[in-house]
C-alpha positions in Angstrom: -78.3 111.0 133.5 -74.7 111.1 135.0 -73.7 113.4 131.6 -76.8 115.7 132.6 -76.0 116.1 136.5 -72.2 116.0 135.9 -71.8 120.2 136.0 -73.2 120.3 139.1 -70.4 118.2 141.0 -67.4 120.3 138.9 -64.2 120.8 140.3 -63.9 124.5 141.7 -67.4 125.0 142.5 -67.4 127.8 145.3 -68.4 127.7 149.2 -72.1 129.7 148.1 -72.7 127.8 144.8 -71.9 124.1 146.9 -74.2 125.2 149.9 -76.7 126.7 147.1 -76.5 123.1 145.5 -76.9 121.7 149.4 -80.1 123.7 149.8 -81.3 122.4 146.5 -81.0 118.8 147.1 -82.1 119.0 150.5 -85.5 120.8 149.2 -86.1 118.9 146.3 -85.7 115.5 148.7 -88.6 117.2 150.7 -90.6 117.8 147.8 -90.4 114.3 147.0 -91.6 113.5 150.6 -94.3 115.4 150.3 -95.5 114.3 146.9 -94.8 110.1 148.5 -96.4 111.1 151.5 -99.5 112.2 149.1 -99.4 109.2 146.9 -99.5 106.8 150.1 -102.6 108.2 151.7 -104.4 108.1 148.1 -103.3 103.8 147.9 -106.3 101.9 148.6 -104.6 99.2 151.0 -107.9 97.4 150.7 -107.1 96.7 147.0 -103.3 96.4 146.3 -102.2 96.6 143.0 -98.6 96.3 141.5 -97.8 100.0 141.6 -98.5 100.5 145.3 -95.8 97.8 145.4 -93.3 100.0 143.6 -94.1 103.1 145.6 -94.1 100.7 149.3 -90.5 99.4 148.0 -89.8 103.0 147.0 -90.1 104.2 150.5 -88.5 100.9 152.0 -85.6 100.9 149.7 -84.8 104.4 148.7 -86.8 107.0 150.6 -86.0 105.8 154.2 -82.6 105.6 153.8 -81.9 108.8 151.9 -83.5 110.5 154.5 -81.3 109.4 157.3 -78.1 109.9 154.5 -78.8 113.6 154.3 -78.8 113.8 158.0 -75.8 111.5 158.7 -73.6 112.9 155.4 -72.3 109.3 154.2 -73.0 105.7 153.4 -70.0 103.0 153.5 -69.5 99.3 153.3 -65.9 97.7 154.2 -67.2 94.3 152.1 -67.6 96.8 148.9 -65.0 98.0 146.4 -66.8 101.6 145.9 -66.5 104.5 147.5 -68.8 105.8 150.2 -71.8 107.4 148.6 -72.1 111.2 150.1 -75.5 112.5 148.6 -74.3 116.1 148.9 -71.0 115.6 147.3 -72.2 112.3 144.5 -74.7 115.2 143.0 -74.6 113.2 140.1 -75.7 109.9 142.0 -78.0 112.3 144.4 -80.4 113.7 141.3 -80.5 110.4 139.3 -81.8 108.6 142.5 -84.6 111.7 143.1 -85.4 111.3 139.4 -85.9 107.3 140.1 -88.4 108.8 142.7 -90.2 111.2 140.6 -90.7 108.0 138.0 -92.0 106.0 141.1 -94.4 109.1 141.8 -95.5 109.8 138.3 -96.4 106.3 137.2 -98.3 105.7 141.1 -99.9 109.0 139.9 -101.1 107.6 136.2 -102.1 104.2 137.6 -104.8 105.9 139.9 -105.7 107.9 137.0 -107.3 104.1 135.6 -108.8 103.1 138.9 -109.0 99.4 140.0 -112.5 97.9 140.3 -113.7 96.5 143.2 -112.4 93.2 144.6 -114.6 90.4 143.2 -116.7 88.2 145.7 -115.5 84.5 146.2 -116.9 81.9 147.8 -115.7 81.2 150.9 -115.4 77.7 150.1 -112.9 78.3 147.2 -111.2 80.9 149.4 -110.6 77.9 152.0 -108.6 75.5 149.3 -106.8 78.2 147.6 -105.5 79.3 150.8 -104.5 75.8 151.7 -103.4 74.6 149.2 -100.5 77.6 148.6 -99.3 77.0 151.6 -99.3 73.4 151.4 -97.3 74.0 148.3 -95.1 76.7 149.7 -93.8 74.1 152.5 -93.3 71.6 149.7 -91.2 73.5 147.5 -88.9 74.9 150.2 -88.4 71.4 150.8 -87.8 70.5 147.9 -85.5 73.5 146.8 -83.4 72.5 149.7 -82.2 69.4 147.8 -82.3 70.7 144.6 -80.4 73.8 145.5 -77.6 71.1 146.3 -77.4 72.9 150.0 -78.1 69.6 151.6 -74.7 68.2 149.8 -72.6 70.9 151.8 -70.6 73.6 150.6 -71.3 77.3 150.2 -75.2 77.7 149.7 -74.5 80.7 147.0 -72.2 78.3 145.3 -74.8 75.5 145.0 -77.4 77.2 144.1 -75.2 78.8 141.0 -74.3 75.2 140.0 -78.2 74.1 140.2 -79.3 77.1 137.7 -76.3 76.7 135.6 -77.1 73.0 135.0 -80.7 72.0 135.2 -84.2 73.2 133.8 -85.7 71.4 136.2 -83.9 74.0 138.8 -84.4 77.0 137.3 -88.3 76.5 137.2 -88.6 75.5 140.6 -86.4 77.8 142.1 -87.8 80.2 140.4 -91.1 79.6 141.3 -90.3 78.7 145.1 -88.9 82.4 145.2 -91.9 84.1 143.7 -94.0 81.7 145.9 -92.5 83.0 149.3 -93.2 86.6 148.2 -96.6 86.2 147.5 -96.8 84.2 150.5 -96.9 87.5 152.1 -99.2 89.1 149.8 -101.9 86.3 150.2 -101.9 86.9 154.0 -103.0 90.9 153.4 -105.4 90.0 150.6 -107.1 87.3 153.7 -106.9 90.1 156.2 -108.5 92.7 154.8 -111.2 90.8 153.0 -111.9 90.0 156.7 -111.2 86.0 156.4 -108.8 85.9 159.3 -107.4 88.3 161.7 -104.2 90.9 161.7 -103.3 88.6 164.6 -103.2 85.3 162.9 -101.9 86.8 159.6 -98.9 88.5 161.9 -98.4 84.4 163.4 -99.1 82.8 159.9 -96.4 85.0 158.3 -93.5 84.5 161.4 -93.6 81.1 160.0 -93.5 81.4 156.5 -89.9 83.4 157.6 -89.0 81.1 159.9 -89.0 78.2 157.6 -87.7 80.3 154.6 -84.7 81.2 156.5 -83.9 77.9 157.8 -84.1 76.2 154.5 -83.1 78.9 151.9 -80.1 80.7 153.9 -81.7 84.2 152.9 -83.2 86.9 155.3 -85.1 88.8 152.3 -88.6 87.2 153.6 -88.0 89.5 156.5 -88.4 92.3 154.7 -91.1 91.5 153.0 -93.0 90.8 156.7 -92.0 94.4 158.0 -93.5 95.4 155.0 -97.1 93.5 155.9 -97.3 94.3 159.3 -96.9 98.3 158.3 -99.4 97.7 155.8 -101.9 95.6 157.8 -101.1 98.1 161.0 -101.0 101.2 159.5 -102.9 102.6 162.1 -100.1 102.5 164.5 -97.2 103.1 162.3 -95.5 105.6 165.0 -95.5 102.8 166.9 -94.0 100.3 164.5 -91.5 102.8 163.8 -90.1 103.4 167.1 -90.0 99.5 167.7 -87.7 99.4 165.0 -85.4 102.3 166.1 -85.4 100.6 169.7 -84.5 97.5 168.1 -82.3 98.8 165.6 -78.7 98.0 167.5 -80.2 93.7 167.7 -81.5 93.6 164.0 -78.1 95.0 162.9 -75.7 92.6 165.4 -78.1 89.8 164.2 -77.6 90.9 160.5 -73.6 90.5 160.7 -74.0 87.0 162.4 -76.0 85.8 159.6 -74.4 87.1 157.1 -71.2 85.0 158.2 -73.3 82.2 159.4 -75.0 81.2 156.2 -71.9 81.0 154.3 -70.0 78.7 157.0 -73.9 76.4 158.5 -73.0 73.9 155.6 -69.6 74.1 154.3 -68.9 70.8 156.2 -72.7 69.2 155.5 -75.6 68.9 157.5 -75.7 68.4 160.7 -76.5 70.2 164.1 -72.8 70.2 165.0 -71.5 72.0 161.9 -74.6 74.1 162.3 -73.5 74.8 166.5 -70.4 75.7 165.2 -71.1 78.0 162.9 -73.1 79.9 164.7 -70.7 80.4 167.3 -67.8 81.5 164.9 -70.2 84.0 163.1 -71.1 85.6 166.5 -67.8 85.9 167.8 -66.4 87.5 164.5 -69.1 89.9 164.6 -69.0 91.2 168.3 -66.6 94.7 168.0 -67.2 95.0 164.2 -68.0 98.6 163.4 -70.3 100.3 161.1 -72.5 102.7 162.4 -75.0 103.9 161.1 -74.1 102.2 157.4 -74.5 98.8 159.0 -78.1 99.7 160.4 -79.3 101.1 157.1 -77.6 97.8 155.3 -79.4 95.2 158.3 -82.9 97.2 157.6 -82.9 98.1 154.3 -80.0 97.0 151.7 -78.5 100.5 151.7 -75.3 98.9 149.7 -77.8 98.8 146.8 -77.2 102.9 146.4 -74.1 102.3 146.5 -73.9 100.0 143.7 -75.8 102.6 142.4 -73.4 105.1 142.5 -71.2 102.9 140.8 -73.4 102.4 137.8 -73.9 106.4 137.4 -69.6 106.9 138.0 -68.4 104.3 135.4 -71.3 104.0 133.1 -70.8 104.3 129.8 -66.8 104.6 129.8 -66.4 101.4 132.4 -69.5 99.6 131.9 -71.0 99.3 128.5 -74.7 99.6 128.5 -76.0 96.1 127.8 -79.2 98.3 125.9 -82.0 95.9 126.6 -80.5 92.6 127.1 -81.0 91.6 130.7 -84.2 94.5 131.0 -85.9 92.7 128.3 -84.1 89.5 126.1 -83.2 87.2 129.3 -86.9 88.5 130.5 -88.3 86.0 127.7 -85.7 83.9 127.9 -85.1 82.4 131.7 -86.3 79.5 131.7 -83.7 78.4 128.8 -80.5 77.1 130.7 -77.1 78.3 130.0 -76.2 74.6 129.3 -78.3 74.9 126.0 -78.1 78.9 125.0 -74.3 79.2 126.1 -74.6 83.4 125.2 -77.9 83.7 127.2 -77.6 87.2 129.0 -76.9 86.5 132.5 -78.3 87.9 135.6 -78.0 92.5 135.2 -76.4 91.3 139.2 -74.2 88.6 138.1 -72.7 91.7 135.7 -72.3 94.3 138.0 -70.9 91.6 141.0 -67.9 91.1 137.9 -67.0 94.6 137.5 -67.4 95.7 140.8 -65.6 93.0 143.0 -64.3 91.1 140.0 -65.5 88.0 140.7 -67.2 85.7 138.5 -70.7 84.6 139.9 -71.2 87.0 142.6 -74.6 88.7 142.2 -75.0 92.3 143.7 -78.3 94.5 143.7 -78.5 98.1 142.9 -82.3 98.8 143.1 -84.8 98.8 140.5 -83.4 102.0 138.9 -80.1 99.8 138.7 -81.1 97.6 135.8 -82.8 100.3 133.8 -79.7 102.4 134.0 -77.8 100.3 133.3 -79.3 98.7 130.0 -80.3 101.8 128.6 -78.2 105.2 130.3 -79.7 108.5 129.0 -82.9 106.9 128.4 -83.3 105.0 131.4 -86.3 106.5 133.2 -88.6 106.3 129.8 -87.7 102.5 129.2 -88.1 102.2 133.4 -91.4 104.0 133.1 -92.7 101.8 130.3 -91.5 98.3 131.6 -93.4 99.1 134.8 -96.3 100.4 132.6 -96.8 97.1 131.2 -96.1 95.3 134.0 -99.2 96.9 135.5 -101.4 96.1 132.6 -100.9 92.5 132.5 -101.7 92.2 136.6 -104.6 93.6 136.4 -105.6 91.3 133.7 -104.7 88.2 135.7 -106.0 90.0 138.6 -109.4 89.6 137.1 -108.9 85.8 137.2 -108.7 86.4 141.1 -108.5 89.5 143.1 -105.6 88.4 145.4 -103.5 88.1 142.4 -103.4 91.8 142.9 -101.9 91.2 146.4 -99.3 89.0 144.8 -98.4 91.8 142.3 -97.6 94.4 145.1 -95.2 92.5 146.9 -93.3 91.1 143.5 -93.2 94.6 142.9 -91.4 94.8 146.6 -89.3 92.5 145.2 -88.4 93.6 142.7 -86.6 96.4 144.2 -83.3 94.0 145.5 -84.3 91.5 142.3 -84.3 91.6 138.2 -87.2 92.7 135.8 -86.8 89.0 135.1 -88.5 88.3 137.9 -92.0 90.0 137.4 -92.3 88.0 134.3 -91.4 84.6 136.3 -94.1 85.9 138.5 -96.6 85.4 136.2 -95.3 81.7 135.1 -96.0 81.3 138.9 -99.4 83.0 139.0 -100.3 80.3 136.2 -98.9 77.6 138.0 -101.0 78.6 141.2 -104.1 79.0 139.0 -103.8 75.4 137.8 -103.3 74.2 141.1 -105.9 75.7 142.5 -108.1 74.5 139.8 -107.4 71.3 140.6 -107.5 71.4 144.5 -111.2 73.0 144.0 -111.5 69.7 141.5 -110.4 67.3 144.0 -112.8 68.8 146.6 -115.8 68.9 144.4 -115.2 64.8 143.7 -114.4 64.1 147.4 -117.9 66.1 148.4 -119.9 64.9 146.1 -118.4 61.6 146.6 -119.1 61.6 150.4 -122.8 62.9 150.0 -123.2 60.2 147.2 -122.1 57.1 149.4 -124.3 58.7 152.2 -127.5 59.3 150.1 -126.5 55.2 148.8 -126.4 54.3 152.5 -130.0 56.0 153.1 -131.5 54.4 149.9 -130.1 50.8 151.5 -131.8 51.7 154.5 -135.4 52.6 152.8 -135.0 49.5 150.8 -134.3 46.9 153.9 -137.5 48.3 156.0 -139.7 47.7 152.7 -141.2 44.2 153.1 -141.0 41.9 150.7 -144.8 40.5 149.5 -144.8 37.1 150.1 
């Protein structure tokens, strides 16, 4: 796409022909507005599917902050090697990101074309144990992933957690797992509140948690995302007012975002313990106070705006920089992740772990670029077709499993959330972990039935006792 776009960013170009160009981008950006704007009040919130997930991350991750970009002329990041991205100057970056969108739009569009049917009755019963026990698991896991992560050994959590994929199978499935778990954590609680089987209220308190303890024991704010996203979704009705609470809160979220970002590298370097913890926290907040940003460092706290400008860096240096890798991360390590490195030593690493090389040149450090990211970068000119039919499929096979049970639906919008700061990898782990839920479920339903029936059986004995004891015996 960068060969396509590239005349329109020649050297040369006159005053009239670069405010022409101006004009062009800033009216096609509203056209796309429009046509998302469109797309959003035809999603049935009541029914979630895996494309409304790609058009809500659309918005979150693309839409939102291109919007303020246009207004505000630049996006920068001091921690980045790449220069700022300027949508009316990066034409080339500019149009490939709008034609992301109009992918977004166009396969939201098609999926409505095959409408869902409605969500299938459960009994209330079954609701009850599913819903307990995936939260009963979700607290287990992140438990669990906090030792096998190796962060309670110390050091840098990043650093561990590379180690724990890099060596053991036993790691890559769980963590895996555990990170599509927390996701659909968050899906689950909008599937219960608009089936009516708890309140915006509790779901709102229920999901606080599930952020709470994922940031205490995983290190990474990404759940907090994901919880912005529910609330707007199960308070759509005051959106305004959402909105402006944000805004107003805009200058905390993005002081709180610097601290953490220095705090989770430095809580365990020295172990676990509340004193190492204490200090940490108090080194991370005094580096941060002074830092400047602006307006870059409030779209990267809210939204991951570096992502566009990895971005950018994908459409400035691929192919001549960055060979495309045609298919090998977008689709071979896709079928292939749960195989560690340690037994297929030229397994295709994460499309992140290649960029964070090239970019910052360092071995192991993962960056994100969006979901466009991957495709371009496995596939260049032909990237929105192959983008386009990955999320085609991906679609399909939800609403197969979705007929196993509807709130599998609900888990595929918010991987598809995900999958906006994450790999294609990942919606295919996703359904490793729909299986996994399935089975355990199964069994918790299992369990139940024996310890009813078992109850009602030793209480029908007890009354058969009974009748027998005030029979008299004929002498």
């Amino acid at each position: 796409m960068a060969a396509w776009f590239g005349l329109l960013s020649t050297k040369g170009i006159g005053g009239g022909i670069a405010l022409m160009v101006d004009v062009v981008i800033f009216a096609g950006f509203l056209a796309i507005c429009v046509l998302t704007v469109i797309e959003l009040r035809l999603m049935r919130v009541g029914n979630l599917s895996f494309s409304d997930g790609v058009l809500i991350g659309a918005v979150y991750y693309v839409v939102l902050p291109l919007l303020v970009l246009l207004m505000t002329g630049e996006l920068a990041d001091v921690n980045l090697h790449v220069p700022p991205y300027r949508p009316y100057a990066d034409v080339s970056t500019t149009l490939n990101l709008f034609l992301g969108l109009v992918v977004v739009l166009l396969f939201h569009a098609v999926c409505r074309l095959f409408p869902k049917g409605p969500l299938a009755s459960v009994p209330e019963r079954t609701e009850k144990v599913s819903f307990r026990v995936f939260f009963i698991v979700l607290v287990v896991l992140e438990v669990a992933n906090f030792f096998v992560s190796g962060k309670s050994a110390g050091g840098h959590w990043a650093d561990n957690a590379s180690a724990a994929f890099s060596q053991s199978p036993i790691a890559i499935f769980s963590l895996g797992i555990a990170n599509c778990w927390r996701t659909c954590a968050f899906g689950y609680l909008a599937y219960r509140t608009v089936t009516g089987r708890i309140s915006r209220r509790s779901a709102t308190i229920i999901g606080a948690l599930v952020v709470v303890l994922d940031v205490t024991l995983t290190f990474n704010r990404i759940t907090v995302a994901y919880y912005i996203m529910m609330i707007a979704l199960l308070y759509r009705d005051r959106i305004l007012l959402i909105g402006t609470g944000l805004v107003v809160l805009a200058p905390t979220v993005t002081f709180m975002s610097s601290v953490w970002a220095v705090f989770r590298g430095l809580a365990l370097s020295r172990g676990v313990s509340v004193e190492n913890i204490l200090m940490a926290l108090q080194t991370a907040s005094t580096s941060s106070q002074g830092a400047e940003g602006g307006i870059s460092k409030t779209l990267n706290a809210f939204a991951e705006a570096t992502n566009l400008l990895v971005f950018k860096f994908l459409v400035e240096n691929v192919p001549d920089h960055f060979s495309p890798l045609w298919g090998s991360t977008f689709i071979l390590k896709t079928f292939s992740f749960f195989i560690p490195s340690t037994i297929w030593e030229d397994k295709p690493k994460t499309f992140g772990t290649y960029l964070g090389y090239y970019v910052e040149s360092i071995q192991g450090l993962t960056l994100n670029s969006t979901l466009f990211g991957e495709a371009y970068g496995n596939f260049y000119y032909y990237w929105p077709f192959a983008l386009f039919a990955m999320l085609c499929v991906i679609e399909f096979l939800f609403r197969r499993v979705a007929n196993l049970a509807p709130v599998y639906g609900f888990f595929g919008a918010f991987v598809a959330i995900a999958l906006w700061r994450f790999d294609m990898t990942f919606a295919f782990i996703s359904f490793v972990t729909i299986g996994v839920v399935h089975v355990l479920v199964g069994a918790g339903l299992w369990f139940s039935s024996l310890k009813v029936g078992g109850r009602s059986y030793a209480v029908a004995d007890r009354r058969v006792r009974r009748n027998m004891n005030r029979i008299k015996t004929p002498r």
